[in-house]
C-alpha positions as CSV (number, residue, x, y, z in Angstrom):
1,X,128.1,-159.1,-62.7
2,X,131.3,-157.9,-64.3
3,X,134.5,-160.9,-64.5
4,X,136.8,-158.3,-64.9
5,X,138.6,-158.2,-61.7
6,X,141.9,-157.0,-59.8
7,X,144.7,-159.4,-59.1
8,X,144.4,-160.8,-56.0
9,X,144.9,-158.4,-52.7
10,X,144.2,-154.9,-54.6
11,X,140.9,-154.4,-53.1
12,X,142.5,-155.1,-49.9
13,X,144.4,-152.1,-50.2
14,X,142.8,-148.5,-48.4
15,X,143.7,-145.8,-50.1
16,X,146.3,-143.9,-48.9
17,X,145.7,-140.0,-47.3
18,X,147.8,-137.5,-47.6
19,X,147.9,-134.9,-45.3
20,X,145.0,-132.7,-45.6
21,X,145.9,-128.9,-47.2
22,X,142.8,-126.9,-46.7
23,X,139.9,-126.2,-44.4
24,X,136.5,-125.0,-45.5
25,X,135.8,-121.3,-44.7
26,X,139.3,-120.8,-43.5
27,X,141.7,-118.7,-45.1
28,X,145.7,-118.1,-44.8
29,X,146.0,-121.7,-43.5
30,X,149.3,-122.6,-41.9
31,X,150.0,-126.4,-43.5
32,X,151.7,-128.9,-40.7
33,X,150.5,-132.0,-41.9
34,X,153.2,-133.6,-44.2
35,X,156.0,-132.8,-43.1
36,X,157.4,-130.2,-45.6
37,X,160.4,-128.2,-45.2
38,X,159.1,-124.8,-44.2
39,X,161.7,-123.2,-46.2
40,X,161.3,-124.2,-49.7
41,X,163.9,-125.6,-51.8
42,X,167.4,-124.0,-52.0
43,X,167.8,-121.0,-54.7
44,X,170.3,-123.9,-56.0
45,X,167.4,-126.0,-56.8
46,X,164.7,-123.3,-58.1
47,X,167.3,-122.0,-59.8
48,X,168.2,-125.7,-62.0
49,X,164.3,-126.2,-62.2
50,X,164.4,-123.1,-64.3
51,X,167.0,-123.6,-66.6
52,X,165.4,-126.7,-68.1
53,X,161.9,-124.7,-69.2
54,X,163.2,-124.5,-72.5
55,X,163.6,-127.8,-73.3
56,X,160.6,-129.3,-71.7
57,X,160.1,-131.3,-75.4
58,X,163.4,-133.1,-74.5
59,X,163.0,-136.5,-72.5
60,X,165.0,-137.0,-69.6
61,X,167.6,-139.1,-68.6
62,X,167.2,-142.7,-68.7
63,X,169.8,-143.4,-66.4
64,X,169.8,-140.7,-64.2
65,X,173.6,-140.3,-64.2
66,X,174.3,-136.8,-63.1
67,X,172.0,-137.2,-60.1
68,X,173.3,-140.6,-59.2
69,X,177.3,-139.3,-59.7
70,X,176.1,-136.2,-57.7
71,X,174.6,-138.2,-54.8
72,X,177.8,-140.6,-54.5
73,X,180.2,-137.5,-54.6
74,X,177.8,-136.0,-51.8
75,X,177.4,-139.2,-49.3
76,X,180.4,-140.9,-50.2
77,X,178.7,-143.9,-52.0
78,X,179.4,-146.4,-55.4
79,X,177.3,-144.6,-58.3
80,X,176.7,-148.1,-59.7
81,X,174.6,-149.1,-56.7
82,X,171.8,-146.2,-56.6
83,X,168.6,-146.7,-58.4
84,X,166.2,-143.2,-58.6
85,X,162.7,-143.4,-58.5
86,X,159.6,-141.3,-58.4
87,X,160.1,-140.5,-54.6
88,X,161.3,-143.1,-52.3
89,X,157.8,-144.3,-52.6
90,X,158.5,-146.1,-55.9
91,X,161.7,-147.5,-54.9
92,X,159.5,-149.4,-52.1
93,X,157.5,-150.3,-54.6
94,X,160.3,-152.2,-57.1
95,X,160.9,-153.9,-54.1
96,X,157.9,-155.5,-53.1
97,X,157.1,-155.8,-56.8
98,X,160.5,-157.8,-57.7
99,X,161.1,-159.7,-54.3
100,X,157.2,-160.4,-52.6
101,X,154.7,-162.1,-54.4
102,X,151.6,-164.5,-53.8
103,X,152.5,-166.2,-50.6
104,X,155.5,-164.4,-49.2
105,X,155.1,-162.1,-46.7
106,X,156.1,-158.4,-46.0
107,X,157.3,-157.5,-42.6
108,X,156.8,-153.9,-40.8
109,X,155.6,-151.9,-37.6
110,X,153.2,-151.3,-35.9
111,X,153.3,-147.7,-36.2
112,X,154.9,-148.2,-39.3
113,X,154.9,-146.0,-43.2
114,X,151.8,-147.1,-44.7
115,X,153.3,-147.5,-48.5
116,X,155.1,-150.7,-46.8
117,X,151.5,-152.6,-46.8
118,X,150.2,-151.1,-49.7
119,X,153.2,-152.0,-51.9
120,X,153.2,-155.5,-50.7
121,X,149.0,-155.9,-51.2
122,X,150.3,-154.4,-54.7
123,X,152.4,-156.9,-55.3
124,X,150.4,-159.9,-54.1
125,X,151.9,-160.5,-50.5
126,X,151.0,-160.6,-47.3
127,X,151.7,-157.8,-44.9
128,X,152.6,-158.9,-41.2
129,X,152.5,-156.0,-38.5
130,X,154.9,-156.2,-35.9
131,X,154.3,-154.6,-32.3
132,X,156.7,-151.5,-31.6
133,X,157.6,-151.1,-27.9
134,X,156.6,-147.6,-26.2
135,X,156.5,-146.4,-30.1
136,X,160.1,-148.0,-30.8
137,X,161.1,-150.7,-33.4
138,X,161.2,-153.7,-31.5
139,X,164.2,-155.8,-33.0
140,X,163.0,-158.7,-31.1
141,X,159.5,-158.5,-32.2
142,X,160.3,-158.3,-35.7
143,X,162.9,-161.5,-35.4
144,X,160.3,-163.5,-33.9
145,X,157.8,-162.5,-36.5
146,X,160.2,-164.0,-39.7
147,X,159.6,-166.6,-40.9
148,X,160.5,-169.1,-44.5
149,X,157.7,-166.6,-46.5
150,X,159.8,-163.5,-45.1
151,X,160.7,-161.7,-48.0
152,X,161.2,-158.1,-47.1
153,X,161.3,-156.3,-43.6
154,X,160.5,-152.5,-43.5
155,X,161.5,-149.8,-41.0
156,X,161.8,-145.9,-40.8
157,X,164.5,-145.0,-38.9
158,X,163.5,-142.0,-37.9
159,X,160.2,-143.7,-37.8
160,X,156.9,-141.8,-39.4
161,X,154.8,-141.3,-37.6
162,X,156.7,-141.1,-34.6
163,X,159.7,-140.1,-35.1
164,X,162.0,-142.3,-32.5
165,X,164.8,-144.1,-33.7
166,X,166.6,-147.0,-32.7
167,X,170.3,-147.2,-32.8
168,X,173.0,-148.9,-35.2
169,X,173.8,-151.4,-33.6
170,X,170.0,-152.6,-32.8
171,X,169.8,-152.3,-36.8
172,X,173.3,-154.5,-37.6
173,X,171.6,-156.9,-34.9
174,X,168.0,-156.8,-37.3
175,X,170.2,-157.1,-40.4
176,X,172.5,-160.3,-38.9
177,X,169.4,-162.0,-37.6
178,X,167.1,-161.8,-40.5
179,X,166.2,-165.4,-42.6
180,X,169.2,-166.0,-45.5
181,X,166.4,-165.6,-48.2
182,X,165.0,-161.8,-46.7
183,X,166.2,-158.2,-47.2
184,X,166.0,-155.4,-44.7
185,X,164.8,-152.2,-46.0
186,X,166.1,-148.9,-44.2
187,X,163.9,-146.1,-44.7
188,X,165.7,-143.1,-44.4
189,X,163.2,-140.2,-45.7
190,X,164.3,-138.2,-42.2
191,X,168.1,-139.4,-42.0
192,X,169.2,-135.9,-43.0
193,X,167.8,-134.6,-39.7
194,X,169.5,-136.4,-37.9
195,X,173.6,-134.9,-38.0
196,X,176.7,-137.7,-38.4
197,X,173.7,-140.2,-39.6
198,X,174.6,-141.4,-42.7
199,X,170.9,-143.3,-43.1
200,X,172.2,-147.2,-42.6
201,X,174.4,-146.8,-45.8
202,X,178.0,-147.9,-43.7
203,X,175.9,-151.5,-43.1
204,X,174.3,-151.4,-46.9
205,X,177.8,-152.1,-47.7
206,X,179.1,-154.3,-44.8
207,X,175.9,-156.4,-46.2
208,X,174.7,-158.8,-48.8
209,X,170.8,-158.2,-47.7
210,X,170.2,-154.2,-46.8
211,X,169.2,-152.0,-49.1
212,X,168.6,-148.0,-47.7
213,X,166.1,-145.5,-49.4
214,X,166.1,-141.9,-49.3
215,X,164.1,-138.6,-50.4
216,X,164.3,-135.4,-51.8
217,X,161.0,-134.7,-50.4
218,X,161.6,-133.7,-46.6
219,X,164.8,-131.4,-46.0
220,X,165.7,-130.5,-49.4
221,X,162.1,-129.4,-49.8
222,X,161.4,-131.0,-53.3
223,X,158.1,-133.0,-52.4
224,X,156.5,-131.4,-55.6
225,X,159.0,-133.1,-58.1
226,X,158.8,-136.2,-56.4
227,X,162.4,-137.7,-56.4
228,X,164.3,-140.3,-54.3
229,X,166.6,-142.9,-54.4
230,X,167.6,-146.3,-53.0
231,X,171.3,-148.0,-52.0
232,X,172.0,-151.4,-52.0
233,X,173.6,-154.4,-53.5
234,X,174.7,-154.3,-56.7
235,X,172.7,-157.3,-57.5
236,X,169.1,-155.8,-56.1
237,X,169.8,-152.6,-57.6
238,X,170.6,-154.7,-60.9
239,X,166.9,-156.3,-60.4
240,X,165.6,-153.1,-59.7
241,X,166.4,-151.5,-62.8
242,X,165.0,-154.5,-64.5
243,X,161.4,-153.2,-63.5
244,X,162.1,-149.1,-63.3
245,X,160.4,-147.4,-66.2
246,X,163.1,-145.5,-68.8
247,X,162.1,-142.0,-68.1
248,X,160.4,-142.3,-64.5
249,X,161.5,-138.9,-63.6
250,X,161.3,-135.3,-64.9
251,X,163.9,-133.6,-66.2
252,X,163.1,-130.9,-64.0
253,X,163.2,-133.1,-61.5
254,X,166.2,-134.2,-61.9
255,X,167.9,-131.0,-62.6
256,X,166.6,-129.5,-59.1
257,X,167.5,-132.6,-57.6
258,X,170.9,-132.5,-58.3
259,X,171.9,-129.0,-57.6
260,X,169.7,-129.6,-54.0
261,X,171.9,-132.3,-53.0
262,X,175.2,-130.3,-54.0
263,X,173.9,-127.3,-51.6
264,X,174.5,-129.3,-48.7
265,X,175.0,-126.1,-46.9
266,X,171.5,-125.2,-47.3
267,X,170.3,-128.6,-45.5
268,X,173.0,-128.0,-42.6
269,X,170.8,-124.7,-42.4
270,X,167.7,-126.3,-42.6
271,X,168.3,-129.3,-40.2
272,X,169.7,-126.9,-37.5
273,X,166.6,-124.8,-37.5
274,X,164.4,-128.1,-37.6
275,X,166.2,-129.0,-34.3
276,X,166.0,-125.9,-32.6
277,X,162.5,-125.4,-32.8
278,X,161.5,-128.6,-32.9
279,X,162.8,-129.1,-29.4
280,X,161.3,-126.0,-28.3
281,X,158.0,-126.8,-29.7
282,X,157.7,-130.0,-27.6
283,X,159.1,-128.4,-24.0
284,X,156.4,-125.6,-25.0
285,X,153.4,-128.8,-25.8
286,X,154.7,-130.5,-22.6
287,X,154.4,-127.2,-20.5
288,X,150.6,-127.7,-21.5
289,X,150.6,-131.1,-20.8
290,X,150.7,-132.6,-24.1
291,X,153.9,-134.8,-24.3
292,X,155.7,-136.3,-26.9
293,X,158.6,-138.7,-27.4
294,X,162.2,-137.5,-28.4
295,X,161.8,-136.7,-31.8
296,X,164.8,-136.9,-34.5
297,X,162.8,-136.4,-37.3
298,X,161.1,-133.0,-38.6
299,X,157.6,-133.6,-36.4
300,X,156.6,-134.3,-33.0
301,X,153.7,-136.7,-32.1
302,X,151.7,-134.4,-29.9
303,X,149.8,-137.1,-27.5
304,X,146.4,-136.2,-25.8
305,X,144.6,-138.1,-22.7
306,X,142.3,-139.9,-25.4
307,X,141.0,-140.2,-28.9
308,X,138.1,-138.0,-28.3
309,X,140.5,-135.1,-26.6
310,X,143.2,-135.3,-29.8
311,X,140.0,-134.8,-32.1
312,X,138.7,-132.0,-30.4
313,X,142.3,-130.5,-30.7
314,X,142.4,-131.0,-34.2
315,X,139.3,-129.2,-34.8
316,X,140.2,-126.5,-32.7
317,X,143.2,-126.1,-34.4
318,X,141.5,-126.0,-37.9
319,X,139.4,-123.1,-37.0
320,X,142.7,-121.1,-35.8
321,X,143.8,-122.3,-39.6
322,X,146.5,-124.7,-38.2
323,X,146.4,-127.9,-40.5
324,X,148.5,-130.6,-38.4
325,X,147.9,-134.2,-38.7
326,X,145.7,-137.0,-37.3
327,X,147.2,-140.4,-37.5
328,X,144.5,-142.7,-36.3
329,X,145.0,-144.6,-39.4
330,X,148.7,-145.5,-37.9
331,X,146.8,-146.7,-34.4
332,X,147.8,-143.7,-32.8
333,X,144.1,-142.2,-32.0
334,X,145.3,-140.0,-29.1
335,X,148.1,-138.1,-30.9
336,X,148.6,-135.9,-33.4
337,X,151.5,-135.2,-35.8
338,X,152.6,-132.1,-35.9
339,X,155.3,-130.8,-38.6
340,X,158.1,-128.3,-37.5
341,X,157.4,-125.3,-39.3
342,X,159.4,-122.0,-39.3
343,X,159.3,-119.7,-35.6
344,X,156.2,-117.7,-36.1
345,X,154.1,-121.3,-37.0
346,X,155.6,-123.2,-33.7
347,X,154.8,-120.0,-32.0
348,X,151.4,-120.2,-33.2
349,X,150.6,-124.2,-33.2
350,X,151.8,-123.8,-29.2
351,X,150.0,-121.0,-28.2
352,X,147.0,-122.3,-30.1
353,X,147.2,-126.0,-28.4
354,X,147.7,-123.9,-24.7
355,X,144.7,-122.0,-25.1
356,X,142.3,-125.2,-26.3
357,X,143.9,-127.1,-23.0
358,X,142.9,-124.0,-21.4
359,X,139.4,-124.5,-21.7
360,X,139.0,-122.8,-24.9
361,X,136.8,-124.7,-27.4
């Protein structure tokens, strides 16, 4: 028997799933499964991903500086204080790698991301799930649930997977009530659909022990060059950088990046199209009787009668080449996720979910 072996917790860790992007014997598929902008990145952005094919030899930035001067300029915030990483994803992770270790412990939810326990079984702590209430973060629950080995506390606000948010001043109430030694992490991959939200930066600098992430992934439409960023304290961001790799992102990356987050008239267009159709994609699931809670993200959590009735819908769904997503693994058996796509696919996902509750199987 081998005595090499993983540092304690790794093999704990179930790999994750991504949302599934093809069905066997099924052509022309219509992807709603993770939650990508149905319109592509801005001309803005294709266009600065270009420019930079010459000079692919090149590395990139090491200190991101353009993208972090264009982000402050853009939300208002102190360039000093944003860290980049390889999608918000890898900010989480300098998190749980620099502030959790062997016996600490990693708050989230229920219903919660699931790179918040990987990170922390990554980085040698515990994970401890909090209950939501009626698929809402419970501020109460997660209070009750610190404790001295509290290091971090996690939660999506919009929440994925289902996409309810809880207001600012439940989340000043969280940050105010937290243990002295424990930051509160504000995930804010779906902020930008959500208008006059500026994603929990205002209280990132009212406090000592917030820090906010954010992608480039969801509205800008960029999940393919895998960029985010993270807001906080100067001294976490400080640490941070500490552990961040030199050249963690592209220079194509970057490039696109950048010019995406100076086209903010593009996401103004993108985020009133995702609320317009998704609120009429869930009146038209509820008119079949499949409801969903108010949604302020870019999906709606379809949610069947049972497990077995969701499944069946999915499968049904897959042979009408709609790919949506099942989030059993987020203890949600009897609901699916379903991304807001352009007209014709709500159109389609709705009619296609009618006629299965119709009787057709």
């Amino acid at each position: 028997m081998t005595k090499i072996k993983p540092q304690p917790g790794i093999l704990d860790i179930a790999l994750y799933q991504g949302g599934v992007a093809h069905v066997e014997g099924v052509s022309n598929v219509v992807k709603l499964s993770s939650n990508e902008n149905p319109f592509g990145p801005s001309d803005a952005a294709i266009k600065a991903f270009e420019s930079v094919g010459r000079s692919l030899h090149r590395y990139p930035s090491s200190d991101h500086s353009d993208l972090r001067g264009a982000i402050a300029e853009v939300y208002s915030l102190d360039a000093d204080r944003i860290i980049c990483g390889a999608g918000s994803d890898e900010v989480i992770a300098f998190l749980c790698q620099a502030y959790a270790g062997v016996g600490d412990e990693v708050i989230h939810t229920e219903h919660g991301f699931a790179m918040y326990a990987i990170s922390a079984r990554a980085a040698g702590a515990t994970p401890v799930e909090v209950p939501e209430q009626s698929r809402m973060t419970d501020v109460d629950a997660i209070l009750k649930a610190c404790t001295k080995k509290t290091k971090l506390v996690f939660i999506a606000n919009p929440n994925n997977p289902t996409g309810t948010m809880i207001s600012l001043a439940e989340v000043e109430r969280l940050a105010e009530g937290l243990p002295k030694q424990a930051i509160l992490v504000l995930d804010g991959a779906y902020a930008e659909y959500v208008e006059h939200y500026d994603g929990g930066a205002s209280l990132v600098d009212a406090c000592e022990n917030v820090v906010m992430t954010r992608t480039f992934s969801k509205i800008y439409g960029l999940g393919g060059l895998r960029v985010g960023w993270g807001y906080g304290p100067k001294h976490i961001i400080d640490v941070l950088n500490r552990i961040r790799g030199p050249f963690n992102l592209s220079e194509a990356g970057l490039a696109a990046a950048t010019a995406a987050v100076r086209d903010q008239a593009y996401v103004n267009q993108c985020r009133d199209a995702n609320a317009k159709w998704r609120d009429w994609l869930a009146h038209a699931l509820a008119a079949h009787g499949v409801p969903s809670d108010v949604s302020l993200a870019n999906f709606i959590l379809a949610r069947f009668g049972s497990e077995e009735e969701a499944g069946e819908c999915d499968t049904y769904l897959q042979k009408q080449g709609l790919i949506v997503r099942r989030v059993k693994g987020y203890k949600l058996p009897n609901a699916l996720r379903i991304t807001v796509g352009d007209e014709a696919s709500c159109r389609q996902v709705a009619h296609a979910v009618g006629q299965f509750k119709g009787g057709a199987r």
